[in-house]
OpenMM code with the backbone's topology and positions (N, CA, C; nanometers):
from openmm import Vec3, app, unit

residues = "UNK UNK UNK UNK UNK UNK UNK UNK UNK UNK UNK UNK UNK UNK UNK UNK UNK UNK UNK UNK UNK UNK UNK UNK UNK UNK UNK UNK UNK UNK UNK UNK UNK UNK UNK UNK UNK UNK UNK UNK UNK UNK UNK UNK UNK UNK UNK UNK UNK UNK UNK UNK UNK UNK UNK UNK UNK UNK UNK UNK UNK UNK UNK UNK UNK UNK UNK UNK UNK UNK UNK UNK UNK UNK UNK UNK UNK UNK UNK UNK UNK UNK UNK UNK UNK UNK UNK UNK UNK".split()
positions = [
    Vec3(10.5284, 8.3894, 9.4341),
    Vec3(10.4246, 8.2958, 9.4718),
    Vec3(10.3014, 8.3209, 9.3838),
    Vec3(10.2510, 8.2108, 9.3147),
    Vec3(10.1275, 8.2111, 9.2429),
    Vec3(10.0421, 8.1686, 9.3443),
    Vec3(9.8991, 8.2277, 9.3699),
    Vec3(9.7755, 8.2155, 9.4464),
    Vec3(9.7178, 8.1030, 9.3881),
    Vec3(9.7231, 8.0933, 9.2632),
    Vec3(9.6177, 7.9324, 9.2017),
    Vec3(9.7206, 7.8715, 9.2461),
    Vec3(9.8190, 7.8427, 9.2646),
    Vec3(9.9428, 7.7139, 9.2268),
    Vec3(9.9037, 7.6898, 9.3513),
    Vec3(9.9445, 7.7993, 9.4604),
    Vec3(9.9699, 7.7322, 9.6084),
    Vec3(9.8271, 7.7247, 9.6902),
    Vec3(9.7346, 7.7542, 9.6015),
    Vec3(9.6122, 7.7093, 9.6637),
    Vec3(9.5730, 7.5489, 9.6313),
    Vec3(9.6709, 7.5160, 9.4765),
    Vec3(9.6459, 7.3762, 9.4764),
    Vec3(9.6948, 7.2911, 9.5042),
    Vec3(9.8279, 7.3401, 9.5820),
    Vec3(9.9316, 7.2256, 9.6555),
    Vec3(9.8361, 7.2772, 9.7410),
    Vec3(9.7911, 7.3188, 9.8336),
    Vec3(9.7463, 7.3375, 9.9402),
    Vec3(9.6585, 7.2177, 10.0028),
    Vec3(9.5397, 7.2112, 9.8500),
    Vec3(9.4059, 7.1474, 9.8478),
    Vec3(9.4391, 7.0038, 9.8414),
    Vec3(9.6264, 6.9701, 9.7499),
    Vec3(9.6391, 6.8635, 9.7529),
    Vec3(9.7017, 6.7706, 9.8430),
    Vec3(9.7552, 6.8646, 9.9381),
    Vec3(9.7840, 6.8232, 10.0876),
    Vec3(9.6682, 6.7876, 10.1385),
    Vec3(9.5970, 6.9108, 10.1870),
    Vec3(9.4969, 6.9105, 10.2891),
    Vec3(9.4229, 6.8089, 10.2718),
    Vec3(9.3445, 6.7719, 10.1641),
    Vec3(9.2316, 6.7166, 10.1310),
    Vec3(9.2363, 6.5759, 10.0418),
    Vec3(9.3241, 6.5739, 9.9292),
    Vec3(9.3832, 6.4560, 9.8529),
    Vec3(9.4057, 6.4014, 9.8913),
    Vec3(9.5784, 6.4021, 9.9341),
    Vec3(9.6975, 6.3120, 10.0328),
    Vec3(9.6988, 6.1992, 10.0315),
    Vec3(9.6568, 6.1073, 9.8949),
    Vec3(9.6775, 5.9466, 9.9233),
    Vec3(9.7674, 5.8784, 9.9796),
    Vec3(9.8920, 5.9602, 9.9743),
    Vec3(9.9868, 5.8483, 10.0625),
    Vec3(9.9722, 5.9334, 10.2202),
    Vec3(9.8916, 5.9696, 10.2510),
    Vec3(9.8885, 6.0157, 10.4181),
    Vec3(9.9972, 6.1141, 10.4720),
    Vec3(10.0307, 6.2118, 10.4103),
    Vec3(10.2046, 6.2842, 10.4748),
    Vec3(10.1631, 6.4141, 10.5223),
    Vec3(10.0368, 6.4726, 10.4864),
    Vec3(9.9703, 6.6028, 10.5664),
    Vec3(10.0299, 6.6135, 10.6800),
    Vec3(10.0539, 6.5362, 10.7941),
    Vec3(10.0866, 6.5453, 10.9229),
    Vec3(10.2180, 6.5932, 10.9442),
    Vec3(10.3148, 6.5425, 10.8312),
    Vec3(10.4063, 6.5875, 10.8880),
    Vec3(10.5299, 6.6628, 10.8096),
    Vec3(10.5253, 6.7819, 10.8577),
    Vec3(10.5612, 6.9532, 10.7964),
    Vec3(10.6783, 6.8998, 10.7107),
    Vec3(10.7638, 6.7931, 10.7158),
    Vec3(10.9032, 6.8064, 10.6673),
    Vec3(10.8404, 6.7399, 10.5095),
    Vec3(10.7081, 6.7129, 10.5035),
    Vec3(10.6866, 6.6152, 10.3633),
    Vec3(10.5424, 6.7367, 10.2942),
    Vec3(10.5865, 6.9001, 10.3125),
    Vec3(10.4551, 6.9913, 10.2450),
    Vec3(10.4978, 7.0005, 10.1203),
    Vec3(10.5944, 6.9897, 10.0863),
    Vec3(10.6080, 6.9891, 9.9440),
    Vec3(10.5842, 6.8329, 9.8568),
    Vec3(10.5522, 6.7585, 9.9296),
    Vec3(10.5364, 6.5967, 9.8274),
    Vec3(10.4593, 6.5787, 9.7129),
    Vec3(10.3429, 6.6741, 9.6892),
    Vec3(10.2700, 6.6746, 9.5960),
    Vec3(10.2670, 6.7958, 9.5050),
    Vec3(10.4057, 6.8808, 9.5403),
    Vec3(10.3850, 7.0196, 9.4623),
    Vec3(10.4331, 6.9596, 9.2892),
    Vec3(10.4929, 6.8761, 9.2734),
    Vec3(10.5375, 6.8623, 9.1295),
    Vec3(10.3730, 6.8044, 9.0614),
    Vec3(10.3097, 6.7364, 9.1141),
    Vec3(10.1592, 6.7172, 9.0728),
    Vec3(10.1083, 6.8243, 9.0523),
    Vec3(10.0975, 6.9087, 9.1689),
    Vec3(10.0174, 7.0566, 9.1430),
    Vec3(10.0344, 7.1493, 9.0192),
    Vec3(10.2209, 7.1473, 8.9876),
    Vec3(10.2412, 7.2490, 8.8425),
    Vec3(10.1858, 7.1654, 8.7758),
    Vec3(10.1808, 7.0126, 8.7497),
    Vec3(10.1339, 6.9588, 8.6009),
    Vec3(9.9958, 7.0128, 8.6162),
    Vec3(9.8701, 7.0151, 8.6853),
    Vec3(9.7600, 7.0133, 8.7369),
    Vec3(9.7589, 7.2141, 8.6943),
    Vec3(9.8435, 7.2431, 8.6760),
    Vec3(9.8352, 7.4240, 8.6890),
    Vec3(9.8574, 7.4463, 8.5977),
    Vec3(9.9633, 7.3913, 8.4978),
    Vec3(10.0077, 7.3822, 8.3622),
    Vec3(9.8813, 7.3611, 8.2726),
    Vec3(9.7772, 7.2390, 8.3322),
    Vec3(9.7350, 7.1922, 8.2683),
    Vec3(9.6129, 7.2483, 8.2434),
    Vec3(9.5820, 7.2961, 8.3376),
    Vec3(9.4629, 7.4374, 8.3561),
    Vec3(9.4433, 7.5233, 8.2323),
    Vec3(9.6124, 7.6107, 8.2451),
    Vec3(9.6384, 7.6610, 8.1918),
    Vec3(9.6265, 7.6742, 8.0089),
    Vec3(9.6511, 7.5294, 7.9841),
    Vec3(9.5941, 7.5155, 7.8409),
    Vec3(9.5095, 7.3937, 7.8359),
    Vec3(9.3417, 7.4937, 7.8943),
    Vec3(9.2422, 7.4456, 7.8304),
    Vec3(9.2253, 7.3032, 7.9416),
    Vec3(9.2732, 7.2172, 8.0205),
    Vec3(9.2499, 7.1140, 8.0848),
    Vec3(9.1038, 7.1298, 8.1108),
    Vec3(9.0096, 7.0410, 8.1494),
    Vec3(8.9017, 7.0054, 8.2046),
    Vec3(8.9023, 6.9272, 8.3235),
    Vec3(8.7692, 6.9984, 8.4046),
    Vec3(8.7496, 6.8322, 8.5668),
    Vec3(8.8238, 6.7090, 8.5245),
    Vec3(8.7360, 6.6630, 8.3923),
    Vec3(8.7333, 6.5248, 8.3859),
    Vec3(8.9106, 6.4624, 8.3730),
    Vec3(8.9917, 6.5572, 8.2619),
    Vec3(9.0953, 6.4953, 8.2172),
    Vec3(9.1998, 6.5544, 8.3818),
    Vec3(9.1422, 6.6486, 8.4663),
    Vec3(9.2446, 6.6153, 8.5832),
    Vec3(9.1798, 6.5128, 8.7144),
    Vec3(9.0861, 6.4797, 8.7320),
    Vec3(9.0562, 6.3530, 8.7658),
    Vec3(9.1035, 6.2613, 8.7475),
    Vec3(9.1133, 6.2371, 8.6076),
    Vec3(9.1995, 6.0612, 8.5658),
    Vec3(9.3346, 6.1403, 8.5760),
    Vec3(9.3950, 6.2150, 8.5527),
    Vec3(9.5288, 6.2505, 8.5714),
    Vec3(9.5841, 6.1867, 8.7115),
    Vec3(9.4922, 6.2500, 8.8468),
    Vec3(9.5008, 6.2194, 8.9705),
    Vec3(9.4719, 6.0589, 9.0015),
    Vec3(9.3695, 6.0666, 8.9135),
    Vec3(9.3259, 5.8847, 8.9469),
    Vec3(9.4679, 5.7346, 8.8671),
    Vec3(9.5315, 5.8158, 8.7541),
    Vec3(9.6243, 5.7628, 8.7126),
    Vec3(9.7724, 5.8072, 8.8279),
    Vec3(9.7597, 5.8687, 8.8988),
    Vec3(9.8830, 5.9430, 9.0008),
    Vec3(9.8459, 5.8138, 9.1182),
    Vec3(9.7058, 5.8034, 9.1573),
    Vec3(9.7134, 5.6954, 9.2520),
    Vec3(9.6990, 5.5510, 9.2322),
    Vec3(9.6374, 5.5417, 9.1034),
    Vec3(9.6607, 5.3913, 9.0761),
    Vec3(9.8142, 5.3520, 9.0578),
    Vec3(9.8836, 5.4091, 8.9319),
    Vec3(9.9816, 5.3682, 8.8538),
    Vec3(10.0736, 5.4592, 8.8699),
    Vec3(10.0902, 5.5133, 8.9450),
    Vec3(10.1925, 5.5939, 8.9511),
    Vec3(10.2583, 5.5702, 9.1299),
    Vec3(10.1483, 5.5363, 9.1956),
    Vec3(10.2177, 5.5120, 9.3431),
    Vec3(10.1715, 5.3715, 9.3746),
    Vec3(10.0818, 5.3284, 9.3018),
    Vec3(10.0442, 5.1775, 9.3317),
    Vec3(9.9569, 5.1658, 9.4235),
    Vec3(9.8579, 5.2445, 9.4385),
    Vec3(9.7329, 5.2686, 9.5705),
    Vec3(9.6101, 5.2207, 9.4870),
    Vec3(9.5199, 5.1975, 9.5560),
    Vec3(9.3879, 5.1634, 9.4856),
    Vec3(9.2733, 5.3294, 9.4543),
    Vec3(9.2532, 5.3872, 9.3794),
    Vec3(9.2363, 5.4835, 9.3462),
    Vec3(9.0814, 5.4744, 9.4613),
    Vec3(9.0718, 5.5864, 9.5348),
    Vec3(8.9454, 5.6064, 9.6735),
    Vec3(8.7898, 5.6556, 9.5109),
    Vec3(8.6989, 5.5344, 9.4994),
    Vec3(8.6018, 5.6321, 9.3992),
    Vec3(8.5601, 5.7565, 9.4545),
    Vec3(8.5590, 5.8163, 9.3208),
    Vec3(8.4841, 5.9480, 9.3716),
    Vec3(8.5677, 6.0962, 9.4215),
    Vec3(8.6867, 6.0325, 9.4282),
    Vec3(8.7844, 6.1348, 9.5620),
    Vec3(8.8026, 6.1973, 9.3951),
    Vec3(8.8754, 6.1340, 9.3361),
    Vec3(8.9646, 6.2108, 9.2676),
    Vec3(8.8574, 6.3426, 9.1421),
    Vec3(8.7778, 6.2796, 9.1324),
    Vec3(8.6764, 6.3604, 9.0772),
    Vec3(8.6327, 6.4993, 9.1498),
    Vec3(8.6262, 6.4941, 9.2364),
    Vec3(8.6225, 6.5822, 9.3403),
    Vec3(8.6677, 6.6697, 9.3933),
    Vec3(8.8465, 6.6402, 9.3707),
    Vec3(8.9476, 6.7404, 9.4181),
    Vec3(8.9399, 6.7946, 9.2795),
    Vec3(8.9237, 6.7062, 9.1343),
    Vec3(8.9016, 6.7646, 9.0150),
    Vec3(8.8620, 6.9416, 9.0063),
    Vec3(8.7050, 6.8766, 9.0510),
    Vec3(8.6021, 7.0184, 9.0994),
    Vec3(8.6786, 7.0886, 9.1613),
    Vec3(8.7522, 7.0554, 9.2524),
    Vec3(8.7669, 7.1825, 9.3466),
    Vec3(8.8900, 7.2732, 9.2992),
    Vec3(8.9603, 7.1970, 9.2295),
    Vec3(9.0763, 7.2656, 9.1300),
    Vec3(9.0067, 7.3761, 9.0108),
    Vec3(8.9216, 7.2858, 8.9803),
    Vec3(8.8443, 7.3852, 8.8779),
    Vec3(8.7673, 7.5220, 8.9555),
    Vec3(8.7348, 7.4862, 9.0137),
    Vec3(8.6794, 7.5969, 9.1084),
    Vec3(8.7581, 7.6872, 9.1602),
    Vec3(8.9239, 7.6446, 9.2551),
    Vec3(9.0209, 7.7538, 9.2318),
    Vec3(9.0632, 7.8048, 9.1280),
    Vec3(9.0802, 7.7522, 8.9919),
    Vec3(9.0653, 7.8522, 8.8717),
    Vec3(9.0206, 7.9256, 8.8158),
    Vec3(8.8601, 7.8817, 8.8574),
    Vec3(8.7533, 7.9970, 8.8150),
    Vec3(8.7921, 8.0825, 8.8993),
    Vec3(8.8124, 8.0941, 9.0344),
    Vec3(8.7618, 8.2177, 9.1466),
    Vec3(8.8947, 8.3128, 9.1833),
    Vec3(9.0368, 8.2717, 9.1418),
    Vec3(9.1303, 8.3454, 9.1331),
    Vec3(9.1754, 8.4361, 8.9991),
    Vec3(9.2770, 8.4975, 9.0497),
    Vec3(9.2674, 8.5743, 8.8893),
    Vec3(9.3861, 8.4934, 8.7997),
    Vec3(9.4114, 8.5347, 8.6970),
    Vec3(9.4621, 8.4439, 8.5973),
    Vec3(9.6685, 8.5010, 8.6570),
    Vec3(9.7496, 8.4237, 8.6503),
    Vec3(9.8281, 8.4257, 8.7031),
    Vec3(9.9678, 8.5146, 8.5760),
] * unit.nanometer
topology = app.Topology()
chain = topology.addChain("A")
for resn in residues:
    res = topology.addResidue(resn, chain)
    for name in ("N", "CA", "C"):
        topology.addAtom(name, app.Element.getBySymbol(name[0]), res)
């Protein structure tokens, strides 16, 4: 188990979740294949901004949702912020 990885499926359950599945335990893994690209991407050099539109391209065009302003920028930060504050994996 990586501590950044599963802190960011975590964040992207808890807090993301555009299609709504937090609630229910049999769907905790729905967003973990987002999370490695999002961990991968960390990993070499990614920025807020380019995982924002990553996420904001995951809910427009990739599931067909109207992207929430602001959200995706946000979980951006907070990804960046579990990278800074854990240790390097």
């Amino acid at each position: 188990m990586i501590p950044e990885l599963e802190a960011i499926k975590r964040l992207f359950l808890d807090e993301w979740d555009p299609i709504g599945v937090a609630e229910f335990p049999e769907a905790c893994d729905e967003y973990d294949s987002y999370a490695l690209q999002v961990f991968t991407s960390l990993h070499n050099g990614a920025r807020a901004e380019s995982i924002a539109d990553y996420l904001s391209w995951l809910e427009r065009d990739h599931m067909g949702l109207t992207a929430l302003s602001g959200r995706s920028q946000t979980i951006a930060d907070k990804v960046i912020a579990i990278h800074n504050s854990l240790p390097a994996a």
